[in-house]
N, C-alpha and C positions, 0 to 999 in steps of 0.2 A: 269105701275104704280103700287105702291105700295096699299095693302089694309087696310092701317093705315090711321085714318081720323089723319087732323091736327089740329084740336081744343082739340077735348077730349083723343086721344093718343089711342082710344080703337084700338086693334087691333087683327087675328085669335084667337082663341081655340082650343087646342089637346087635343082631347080626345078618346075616344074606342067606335066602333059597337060592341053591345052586340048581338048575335044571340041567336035564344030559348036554343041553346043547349052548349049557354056561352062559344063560338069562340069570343074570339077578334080582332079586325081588327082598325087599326089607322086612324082615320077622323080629319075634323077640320072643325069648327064653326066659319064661317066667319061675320064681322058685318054688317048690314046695310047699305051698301056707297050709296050715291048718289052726283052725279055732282050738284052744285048747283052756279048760277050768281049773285053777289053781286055789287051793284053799289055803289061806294061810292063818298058822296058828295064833301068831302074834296079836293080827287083829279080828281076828274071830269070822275070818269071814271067806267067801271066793271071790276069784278074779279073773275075771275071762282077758285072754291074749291072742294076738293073732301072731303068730310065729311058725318061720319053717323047722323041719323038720328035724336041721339041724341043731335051733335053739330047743327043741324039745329033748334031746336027748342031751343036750349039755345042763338044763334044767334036771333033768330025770338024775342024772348024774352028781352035781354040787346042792342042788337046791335050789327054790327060787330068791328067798333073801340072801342065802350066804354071797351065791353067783353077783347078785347087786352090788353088794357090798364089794366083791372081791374088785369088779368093775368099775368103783367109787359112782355110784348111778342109786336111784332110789327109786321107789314102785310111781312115784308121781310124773316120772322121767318117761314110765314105757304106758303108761296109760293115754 
């Protein structure tokens, strides 16, 4: 699995270990993911997603379809 949530798009970071004596060395700044199970009334059922942290709380917030909708995106789009 990828580490790109599907709601908010966020995905790694490249950037540089600085050491005291200012050696570079290349890392990456990964997001927040978490597994999270969404049950939706509409079609009778759950739906697992892998999303950060931040699409959970904007989930938590609108909802999962209205948020789709509001996006112009549909559940076939982030599965």
């Amino acid at each position: 699995m990828s580490r790109i949530c599907k709601i908010t798009g966020k995905r790694p970071k490249t950037g540089n270990n600085v050491s005291k004596a200012n050696n570079k060395t290349k890392r990456k700044q990964y997001p927040n993911m978490q597994k999270k199970r969404y049950f939706i009334p509409e079609l009778g059922r759950t739906v697992t997603l892998k999303l950060s942290v931040n699409g959970i709380k904007t989930i938590d917030k609108y909802g999962l379809i209205p948020y789709l909708n509001k996006k112009g995106m549909s559940l076939a789009d982030i599965k």
